[in-house]
C-alpha angles and dihedrals in degrees: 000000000000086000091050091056097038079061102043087058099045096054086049091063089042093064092038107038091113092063093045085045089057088040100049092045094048091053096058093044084056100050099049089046108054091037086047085225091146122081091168092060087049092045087042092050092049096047083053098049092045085052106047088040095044091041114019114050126105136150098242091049092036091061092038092060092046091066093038098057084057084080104071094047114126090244096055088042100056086042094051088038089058097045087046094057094040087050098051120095107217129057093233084054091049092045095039091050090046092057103037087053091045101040087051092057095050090038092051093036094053090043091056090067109033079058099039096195115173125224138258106275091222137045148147091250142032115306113241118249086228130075130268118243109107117009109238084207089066103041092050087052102054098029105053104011083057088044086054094053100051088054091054087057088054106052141079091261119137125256098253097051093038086068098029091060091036090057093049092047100044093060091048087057095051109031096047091067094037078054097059093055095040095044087048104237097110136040119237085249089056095061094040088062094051095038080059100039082039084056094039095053087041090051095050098044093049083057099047082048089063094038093058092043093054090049 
């Protein structure tokens, strides 16, 4: 009895352990953030900052990011959250794609206090009103933009606009959270949070989408 259920557990872990992975890493992240017990993700953050600022600027990128940050912002999310859900063709990908967009933003939003993480002093835009860790940019990136293109692999679509979408939304993914750093208004460490909350929530909904299916 004890060994069925030994083994039970463990193969629970062994089709989960991304996610435990992701858990285990964010926490930490998490911890070592809000009680500032770590001097090497402030150096880390600061060599970061010197080398995007000292090698990376430039007007025409400047003004391309930021266009491209827009596109984590909770309006455009939840734009983009709506239109995704109208578009989908079957009622478990409407509801996995409403919970995954809302959930992010409670789930960003809440984590934003309990860590309490200032800003960057100075940036190339306006400084948010809210605070830093993680960065809610990222994690809708990576959290719902990923979720999308899974969902484009998955479809009828033809060929051509099965690339065509993945790619768009493949830079967005990327370059949103590339945006926040460049642009000043997160720390690296910000947007590693989110990247890892963004692949977390990714990785469990992909999961509840095969789970629904299946029932």
């Amino acid at each position: 009895m004890i060994k069925m259920i030994f083994n039970k557990i463990l193969g629970i872990i062994k089709r989960n352990i991304f996610i435990i992975i992701c858990i285990i890493v964010f926490s930490v992240m998490c911890v070592l953030i809000k009680y500032k017990f770590s001097e090497q993700f402030i150096e880390l953050d600061n060599i970061i900052r010197t080398f995007v600022n000292n090698n990376m600027h430039s007007d025409i990128l400047t003004s391309l990011l930021k266009v491209i940050t827009h596109f984590g912002d909770t309006l455009i999310a939840i734009i983009i959250g709506i239109l995704s859900i109208i578009i989908a063709r079957d009622n478990i990908k409407r509801i996995v794609l409403g919970l995954d967009v809302c959930s992010i933003g409670a789930f960003g939003y809440i984590l934003k206090k309990l860590i309490a993480r200032p800003r960057p002093i100075e940036a190339l835009i306006e400084i948010p009103t809210s605070y830093s860790f993680p960065s809610g940019h990222t994690f809708f990136s990576f959290g719902f933009y990923s979720l999308i293109i899974f969902f484009i692999l998955k479809s009828r679509l033809k060929k051509p606009f099965k690339v065509m979408l993945t790619v768009i939304f493949s830079f967005l993914m990327l370059l949103v959270p590339f945006s926040r750093v460049y642009l000043g208004v997160h720390y690296f460490t910000d947007v590693m949070g989110g990247l890892v909350l963004g692949i977390l929530f990714l990785l469990f909904f992909i999961n509840t989408y095969f789970y629904l299916k299946e029932e």
